[in-house]
N, C-alpha and C positions, 0 to 999 in steps of 0.2 A: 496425615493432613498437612497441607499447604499451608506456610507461614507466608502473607502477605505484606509487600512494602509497598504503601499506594501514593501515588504524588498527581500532580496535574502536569499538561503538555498540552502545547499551543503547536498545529501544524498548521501551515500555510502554503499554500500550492499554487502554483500557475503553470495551468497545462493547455502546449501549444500542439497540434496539427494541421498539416500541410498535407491536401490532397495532390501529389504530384503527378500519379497520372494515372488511369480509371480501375479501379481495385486496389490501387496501391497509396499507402497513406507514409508520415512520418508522423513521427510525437515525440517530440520533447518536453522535459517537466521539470521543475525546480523546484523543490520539496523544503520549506526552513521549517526547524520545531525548536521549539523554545521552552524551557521547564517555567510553569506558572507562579510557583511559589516564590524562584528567586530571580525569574529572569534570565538567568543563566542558559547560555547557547548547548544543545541537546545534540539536533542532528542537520548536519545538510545532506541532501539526496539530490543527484541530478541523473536522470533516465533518459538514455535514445533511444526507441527501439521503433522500426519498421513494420507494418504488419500489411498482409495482403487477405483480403479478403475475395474468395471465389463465390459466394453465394450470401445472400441475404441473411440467413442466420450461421454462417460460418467465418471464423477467422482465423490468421496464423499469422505472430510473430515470432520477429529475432530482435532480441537488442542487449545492453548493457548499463551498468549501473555503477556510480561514483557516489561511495557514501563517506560521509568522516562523521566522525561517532567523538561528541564529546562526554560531558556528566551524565549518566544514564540514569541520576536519582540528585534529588537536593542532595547537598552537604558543603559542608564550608573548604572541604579539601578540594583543589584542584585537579580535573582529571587531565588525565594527557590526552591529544586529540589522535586520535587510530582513523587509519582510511583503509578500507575495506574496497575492492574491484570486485565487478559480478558477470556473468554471461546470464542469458535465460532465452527460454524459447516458451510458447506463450500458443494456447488454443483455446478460443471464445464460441462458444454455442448462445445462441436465444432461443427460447424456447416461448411463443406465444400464446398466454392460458386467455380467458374471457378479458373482452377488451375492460378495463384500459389497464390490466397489467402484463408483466414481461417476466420473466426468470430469464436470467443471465447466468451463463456459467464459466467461468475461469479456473481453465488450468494450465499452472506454469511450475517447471524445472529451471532452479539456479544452480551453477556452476560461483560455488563462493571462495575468495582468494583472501586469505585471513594471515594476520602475522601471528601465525598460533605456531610451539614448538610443538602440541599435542596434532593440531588438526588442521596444520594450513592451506589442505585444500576441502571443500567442504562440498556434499549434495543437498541440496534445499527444496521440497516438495510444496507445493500452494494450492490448494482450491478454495475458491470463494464462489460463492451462491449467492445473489442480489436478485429482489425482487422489488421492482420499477413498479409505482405507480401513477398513471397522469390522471391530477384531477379535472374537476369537470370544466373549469378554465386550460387552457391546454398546455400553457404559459409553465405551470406549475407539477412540479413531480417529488412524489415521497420515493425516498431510495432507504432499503433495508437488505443488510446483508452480514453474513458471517465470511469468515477466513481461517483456514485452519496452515500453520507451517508446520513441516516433521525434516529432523536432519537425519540423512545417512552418512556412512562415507569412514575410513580410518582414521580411528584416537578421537571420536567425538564422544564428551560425556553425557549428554542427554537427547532422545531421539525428537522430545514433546519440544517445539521452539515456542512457539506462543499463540494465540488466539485470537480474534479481533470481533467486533460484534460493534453495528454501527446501527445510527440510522440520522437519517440527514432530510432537507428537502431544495430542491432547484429552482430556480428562475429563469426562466429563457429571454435575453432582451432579443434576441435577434437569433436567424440559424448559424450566425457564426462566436457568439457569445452566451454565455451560460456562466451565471454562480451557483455557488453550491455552499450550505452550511449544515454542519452536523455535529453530533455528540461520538465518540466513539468509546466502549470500555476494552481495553487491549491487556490480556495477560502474558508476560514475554518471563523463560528461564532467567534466574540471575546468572547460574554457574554455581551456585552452590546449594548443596541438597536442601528439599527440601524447604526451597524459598523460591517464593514469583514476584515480580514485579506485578503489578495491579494499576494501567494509569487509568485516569479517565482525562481524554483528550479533543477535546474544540477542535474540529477543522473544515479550515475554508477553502475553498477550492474557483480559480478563473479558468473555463473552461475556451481556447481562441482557437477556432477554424480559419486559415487561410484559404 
C-alpha cells in the first residue's frame, strides 16, 4: 500500500497559438505553479512545440520543454532549483460521439535530459483521454480527462511516474480567446518506495489564438 504526502498547487497557464500558415500552427505556453500552503515557488514550464494538422480529426507535433523544478512538497528546507530540457513528439486523434460531446486523445513520447548520475537520460510515455462537453449555451464547455505517464530507459527506479485526473470548465469570449478553470488530483512517484505525492491542484488556463 501507498503511503501518501498530499499538499495543494496552484498552476497558471497562458497558452499562446499562432496559425502561420494553413495546417500548420505554433504554441507556445508558460506554465507557473506555486505550492498553496506556503506560497512557495514549485515549478516554471515553458513549451514550444509545432504541430501540423492533415485532417480534421488528426494531428502531429514536434516540440520542446524548459522546466525548473523547485520544492516539490511544503517544508521549511530549501530546495535547490534543478532545470530539466525535454524533446517530445505528440499525436492527437478526436473522435466525434453524440453531439455535443468529443473524446480527445493524446499521445505523446518525451526524450527527458535529467541531471541524474542513475538515469540522465530518460523515455517518458503520456496518454491522456479528454472528453469535451459543450453546453447548451455554446459559449460554455466541461472538459474531463485522465493522464497516464510510465518511464523507460537505463538506471530508472520506477516505471509508474504519476497520474492526473481533472475536470475543469471553459468560457469562450471570442474564437480567439478562451479561459479555462479546473480542479485537478495528480499522483506523481517521490523516488522513494513506497510513497506518492498526492496534490490536489487549482488551474487556470488563457487560452490566445493569433
Amino acid at each position: 500500500m501507498q503511503v501518501l504526502d498530499r499538499h495543494g498547487v496552484s498552476w497558471n497557464r497562458y497558452y499562446l497559438t499562432w496559425a502561420f500558415r494553413p495546417a500548420w500552427t505554433l504554441h507556445q505556453e508558460v506554465d507557473y505553479r506555486f505550492l498553496t500552503e506556503t506560497g512557495a515557488w514549485h515549478q516554471l514550464a515553458i513549451h514550444s512545440h509545432v504541430h501540423y494538422r492533415p485532417h480534421t480529426n488528426a494531428e502531429f507535433a514536434l516540440g520542446a520543454t524548459r522546466m525548473e523544478n523547485g520544492g516539490p512538497e511544503p517544508s521549511k528546507t530549501p530546495y535547490p532549483h534543478r532545470v530539466e530540457w525535454r524533446t517530445f513528439q505528440e499525436i492527437h486523434f478526436w473522435t466525434p460521439l453524440v453531439k455535443p460531446f468529443t473524446i480527445h486523445h493524446r499521445y505523446r513520447i518525451e526524450q527527458r535530459f535529467l541531471k541524474s548520475a542513475e538515469a540522465p537520460f530518460v523515455w517518458r510515455g503520456r496518454y491522456r483521454l479528454q472528453i469535451n462537453w459543450t453546453l447548451p449555451h455554446p459559449r460554455w464547455t466541461v472538459h474531463l480527462s485522465n493522464e497516464a505517464f510510465l518511464n523507460w530507459g537505463r538506471g530508472i527506479a520506477y516505471v509508474f511516474d504519476q497520474n492526473r485526473t481533472y475536470v475543469g470548465i471553459s468560457y469562450s469570449f471570442s474564437p480567439c480567446l478562451r479561459v479555462e478553470a479546473g480542479y485537478m488530483m495528480q499522483w506523481q512517484q517521490t523516488g522513494k518506495p513506497n510513497r506518492l505525492y498526492q496534490r490536489d491542484i487549482g488551474r487556470v488556463s488563457i487560452f490566445h489564438q493569433l
